[in-house]
N, C-alpha and C positions, 0 to 999 in steps of 0.2 A: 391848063397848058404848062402851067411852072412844075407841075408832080411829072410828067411824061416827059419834057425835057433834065428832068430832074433823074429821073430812073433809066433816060439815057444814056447820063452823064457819068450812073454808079454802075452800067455795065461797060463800061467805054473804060472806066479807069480800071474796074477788075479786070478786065480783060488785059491790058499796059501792063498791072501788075502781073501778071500769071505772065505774059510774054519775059519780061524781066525777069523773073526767076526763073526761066529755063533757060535764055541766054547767059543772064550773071553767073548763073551757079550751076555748072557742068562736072565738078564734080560728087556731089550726093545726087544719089539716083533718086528717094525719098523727096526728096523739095522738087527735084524734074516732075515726078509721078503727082505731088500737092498742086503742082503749078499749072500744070495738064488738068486737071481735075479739075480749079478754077477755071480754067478757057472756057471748059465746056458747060462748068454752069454761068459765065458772061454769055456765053451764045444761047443758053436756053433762057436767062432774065431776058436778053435782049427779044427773043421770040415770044415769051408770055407779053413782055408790054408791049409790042405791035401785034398783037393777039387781041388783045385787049381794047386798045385805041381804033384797030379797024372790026372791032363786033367779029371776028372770025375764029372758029375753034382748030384749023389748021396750025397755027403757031403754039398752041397750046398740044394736038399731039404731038407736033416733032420735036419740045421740048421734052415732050414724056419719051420719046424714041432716044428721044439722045440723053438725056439721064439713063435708061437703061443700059445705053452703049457702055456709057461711063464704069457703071457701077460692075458690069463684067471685066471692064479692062481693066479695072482699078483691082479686081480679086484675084484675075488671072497674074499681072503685074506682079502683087505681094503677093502669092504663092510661088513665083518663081524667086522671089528675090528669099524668100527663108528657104528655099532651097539653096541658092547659091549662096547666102550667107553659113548654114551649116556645114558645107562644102568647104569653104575658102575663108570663113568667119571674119570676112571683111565686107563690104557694101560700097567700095569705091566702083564710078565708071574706068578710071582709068585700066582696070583688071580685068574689065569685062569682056576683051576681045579673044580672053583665053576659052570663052562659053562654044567659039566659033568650033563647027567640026569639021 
């Protein structure tokens, strides 16, 4: 019981964390993109251990679904951003509105 409230408690606070870093820090797109990427692995720990604790392999494919979501968005993401950094050789959000057409 103390391990499964325990691994509750480490995806409940990555989760806090990765919220905070996208609210604190709105200027690096880079820590916004790290911090996304943490959310989505607290919502996939948090799916494997209720996976886990109810014997079901449901929780265990939708974290494998949504780690895959991640890892495209995560490349699609950094490909556009060393595109716009080559472009404008800067990485601020506050410049990014000029991306708009």
């Amino acid at each position: 019981m103390f391990e499964q409230l325990n691994c509750v408690n480490i995806s409940s606070s990555l989760f806090l964390v990765s919220m905070l870093g996208i609210f604190l820090n709105q200027k690096n797109i880079l820590v916004m993109l790290m911090s996304l990427e943490m959310m989505f692995l607290a919502i996939s720990f948090n799916l494997i251990f209720s996976s886990i604790r109810l014997d079901d392999i449901v929780g265990q494919i939708f974290s494998l679904l949504i780690l895959t979501v991640a890892a495209a968005e995560s490349s699609i993401g950094l490909a556009i951003l060393v595109i716009y950094y080559r472009i404008r050789s800067t990485v601020t959000v506050e410049l990014m509105n000029l991306m708009k057409g």
